[in-house]
C-alpha positions in Angstrom: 0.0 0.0 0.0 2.6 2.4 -0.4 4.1 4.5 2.6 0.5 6.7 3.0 -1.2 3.3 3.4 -3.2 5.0 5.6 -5.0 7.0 3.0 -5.2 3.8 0.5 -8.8 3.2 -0.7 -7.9 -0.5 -0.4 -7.9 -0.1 3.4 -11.9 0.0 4.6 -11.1 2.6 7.1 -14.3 3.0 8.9 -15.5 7.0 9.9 -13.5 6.6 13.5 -10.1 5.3 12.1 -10.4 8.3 9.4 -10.8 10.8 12.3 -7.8 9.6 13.9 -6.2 10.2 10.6 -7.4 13.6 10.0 -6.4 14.7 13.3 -2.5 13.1 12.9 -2.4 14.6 9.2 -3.6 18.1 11.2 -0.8 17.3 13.9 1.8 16.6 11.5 1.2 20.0 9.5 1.7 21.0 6.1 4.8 21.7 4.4 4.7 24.1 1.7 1.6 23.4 1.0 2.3 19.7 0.7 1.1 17.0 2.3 3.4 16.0 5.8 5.8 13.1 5.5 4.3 10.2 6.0 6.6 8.9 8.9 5.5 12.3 10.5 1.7 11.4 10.3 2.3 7.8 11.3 4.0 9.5 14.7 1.2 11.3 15.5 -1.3 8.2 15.3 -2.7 8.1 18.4 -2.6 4.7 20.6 -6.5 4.2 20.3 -5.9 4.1 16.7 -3.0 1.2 16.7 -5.2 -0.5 19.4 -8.3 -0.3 17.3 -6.9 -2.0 14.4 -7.0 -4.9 16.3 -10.7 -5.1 16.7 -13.3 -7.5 15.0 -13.9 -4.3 12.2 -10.7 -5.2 11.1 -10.8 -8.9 11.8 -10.9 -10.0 7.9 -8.9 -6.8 6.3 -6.3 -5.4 8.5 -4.9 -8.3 10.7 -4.4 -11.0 7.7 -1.5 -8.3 6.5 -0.3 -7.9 10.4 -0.2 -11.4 10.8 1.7 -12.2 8.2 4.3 -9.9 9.2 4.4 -11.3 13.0 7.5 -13.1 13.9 6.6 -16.8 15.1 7.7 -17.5 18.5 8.3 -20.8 20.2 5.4 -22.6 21.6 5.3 -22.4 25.2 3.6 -25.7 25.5 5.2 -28.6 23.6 7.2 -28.5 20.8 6.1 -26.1 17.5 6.2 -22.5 17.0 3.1 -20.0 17.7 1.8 -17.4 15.6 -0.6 -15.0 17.5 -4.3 -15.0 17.0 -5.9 -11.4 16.6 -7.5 -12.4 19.8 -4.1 -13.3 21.6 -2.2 -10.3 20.0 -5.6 -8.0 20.8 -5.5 -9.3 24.7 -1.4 -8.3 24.9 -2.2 -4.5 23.2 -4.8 -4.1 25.4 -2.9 -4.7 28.5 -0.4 -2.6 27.3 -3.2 -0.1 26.3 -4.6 0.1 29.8 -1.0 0.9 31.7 -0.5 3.6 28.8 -4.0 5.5 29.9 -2.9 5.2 33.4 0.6 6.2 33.2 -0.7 9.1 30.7 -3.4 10.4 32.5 -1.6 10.4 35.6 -3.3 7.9 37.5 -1.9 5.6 40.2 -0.3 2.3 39.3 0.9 1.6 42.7 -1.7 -0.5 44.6 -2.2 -1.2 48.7 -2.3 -4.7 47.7 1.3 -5.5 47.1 0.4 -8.8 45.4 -2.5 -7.2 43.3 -0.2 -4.5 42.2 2.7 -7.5 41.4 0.4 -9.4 39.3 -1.1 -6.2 37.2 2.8 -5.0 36.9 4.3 -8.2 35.6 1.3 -9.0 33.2 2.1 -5.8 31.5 5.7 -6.0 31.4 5.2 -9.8 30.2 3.0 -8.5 27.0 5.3 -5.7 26.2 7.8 -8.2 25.9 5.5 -10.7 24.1 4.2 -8.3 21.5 7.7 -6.8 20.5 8.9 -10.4 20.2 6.2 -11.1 17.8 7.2 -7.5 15.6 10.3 -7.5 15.9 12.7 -9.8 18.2 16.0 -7.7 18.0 13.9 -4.8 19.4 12.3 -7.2 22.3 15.9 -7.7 23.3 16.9 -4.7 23.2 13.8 -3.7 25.9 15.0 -6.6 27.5 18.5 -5.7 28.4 17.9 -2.3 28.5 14.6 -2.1 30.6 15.3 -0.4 34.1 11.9 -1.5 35.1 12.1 -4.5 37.3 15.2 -2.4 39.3 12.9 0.7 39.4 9.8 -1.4 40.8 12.5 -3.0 43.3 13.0 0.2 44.6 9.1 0.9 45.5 8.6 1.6 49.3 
């Protein structure tokens, strides 16, 4: 589809995904009266928009092309390799949705319940890891090794 896939007529964008559009094409501005770079409008995408895309509207359009792009991962049951279903990949965005809007709109993350907090914590950090393994496995290391996370949750009073 080109680098502006996301103005493709191939691609059924329903009226919400367009809006999310519009608005990055807004945020990314105009250049000399031409359109913005397309890496520029993909930036301002918001996170709604990614995590839509993973919905049943896009069930028979969007996620064939996703999942053939999706890095097969070792099965963690027997032997074989696993390729994500849109409803696995959808569950791991979602978590990883959920600690964005709290994180973003300032909202607590830490919990009374140590164990409660634990469990929310490591499920997140467990499909962060998950999903960039399935895009792209040299970047999941890299989080990996480079993630100051588990350290900065040690620290927690």
């Amino acid at each position: 589809y080109g680098q502006r896939w996301y103005i493709h007529p191939a691609i059924p964008f329903d009226q919400q995904a367009k809006k999310s559009i519009n608005k990055a094409e807004r945020r990314a501005g105009i250049t000399k009266g031409q359109a913005p770079p397309p890496g520029r409008v993909i930036a301002e995408l918001s996170f709604d928009f990614w995590a839509y895309l993973f919905t049943n509207t896009y069930a028979s359009t969007i996620w064939p092309l996703v999942k053939k792009s999706l890095v097969a991962t070792p099965a963690s049951k027997g032997d074989g390799i696993f390729v994500p279903s849109l409803t696995d990949f959808k569950r791991e965005v979602d978590e990883v949705y959920k600690l964005r809007n709290r994180c973003a709109h300032h909202e607590p993350i830490i919990k009374q319940n140590r164990q409660r907090e634990n469990n929310r914590l490591d499920r997140a950090q467990k499909a962060i890891i998950l999903l960039t393994t399935w895009i792209d496995p040299a970047a999941s290391a890299w989080i990996s090794t480079h993630s100051r996370i588990t350290d900065l949750r040690n620290t927690r009073p």
